[in-house]
C-alpha positions, 0 to 999 in steps of 0.5 A: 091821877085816877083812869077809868073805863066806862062800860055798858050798864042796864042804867046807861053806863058804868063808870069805874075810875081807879088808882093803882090797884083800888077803885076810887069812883064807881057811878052811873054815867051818860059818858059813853063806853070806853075801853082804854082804860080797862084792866083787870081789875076794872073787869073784875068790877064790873063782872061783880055788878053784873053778878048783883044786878043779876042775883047772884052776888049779895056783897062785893070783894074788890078793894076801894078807897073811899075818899070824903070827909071824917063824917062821909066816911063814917056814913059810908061805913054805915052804909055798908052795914045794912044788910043785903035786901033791907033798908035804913032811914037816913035817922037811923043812919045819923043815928048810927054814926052818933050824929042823931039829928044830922039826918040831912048830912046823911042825905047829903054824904050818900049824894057824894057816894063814890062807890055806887051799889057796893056803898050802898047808899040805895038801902036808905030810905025817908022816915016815912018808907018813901024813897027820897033823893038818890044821886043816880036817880029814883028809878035806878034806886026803885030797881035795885030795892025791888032787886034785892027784895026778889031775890031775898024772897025766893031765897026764902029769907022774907 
């Protein structure tokens, strides 16, 4: 049975469910804050977000489990290898998975993204360069895309 704290986000607020020593769940929530079910590592999680939200932080060392089908898994472990500041197409990421033409199965598996921001679904943009469905809403996908692109310009890496 996983516990969870909620915790006040720029985008309502931040819910982190865990088991153990892992994170299970991390998304944007309307819940409200709560505090019961803070530790130390649910802290140290959220301090992380910050630190991305804040251009601080390009990548996230806490540990998680990513829980989903044999496909979902595979997505996510795409997911995580797009690079800081850039975006994929959904094809690119079928394709990277060996599933070129499951392109609406990519959309669907980065619907069901447990782990918001680290598994970051938001670099996953339509064949076009347009930003399609994302499951905490465009705005919060807008943001973060124009976040990253921020920040690596005045890093001089764009």
């Amino acid at each position: 049975m996983s516990s969870y704290a909620v915790y006040p986000f720029p985008f309502d607020q931040l819910k982190i469910a865990y088991q153990g020593d892992a994170v299970t769940c991390l998304v944007r929530t309307s819940e409200p804050v709560c505090s019961e079910g803070r530790t130390a590592l649910t802290d140290m999680v959220f301090r992380q977000v910050m630190e991305y939200l804040n251009g601080q932080r390009w990548a996230f060392d806490f540990p998680y489990i990513l829980q989903g089908t044999e496909f979902q898994r595979k997505v996510w472990r795409a997911l995580c290898a797009i690079p800081y500041g850039q975006t994929r197409t959904y094809g690119e990421i079928a394709a990277a998975v060996g599933s070129p033409k499951a392109y609406r199965a990519v959309g669907m598996a980065n619907h069901q993204n447990p782990i918001l921001i680290a598994v970051p679904c938001h670099r996953v943009i339509g064949a076009n360069g347009k930003l399609l469905g994302y499951g905490s809403g465009l705005d919060m996908k807008e943001s973060l895309l124009r976040l990253e692109k921020k920040v690596m310009q005045e890093a001089g890496h764009c």
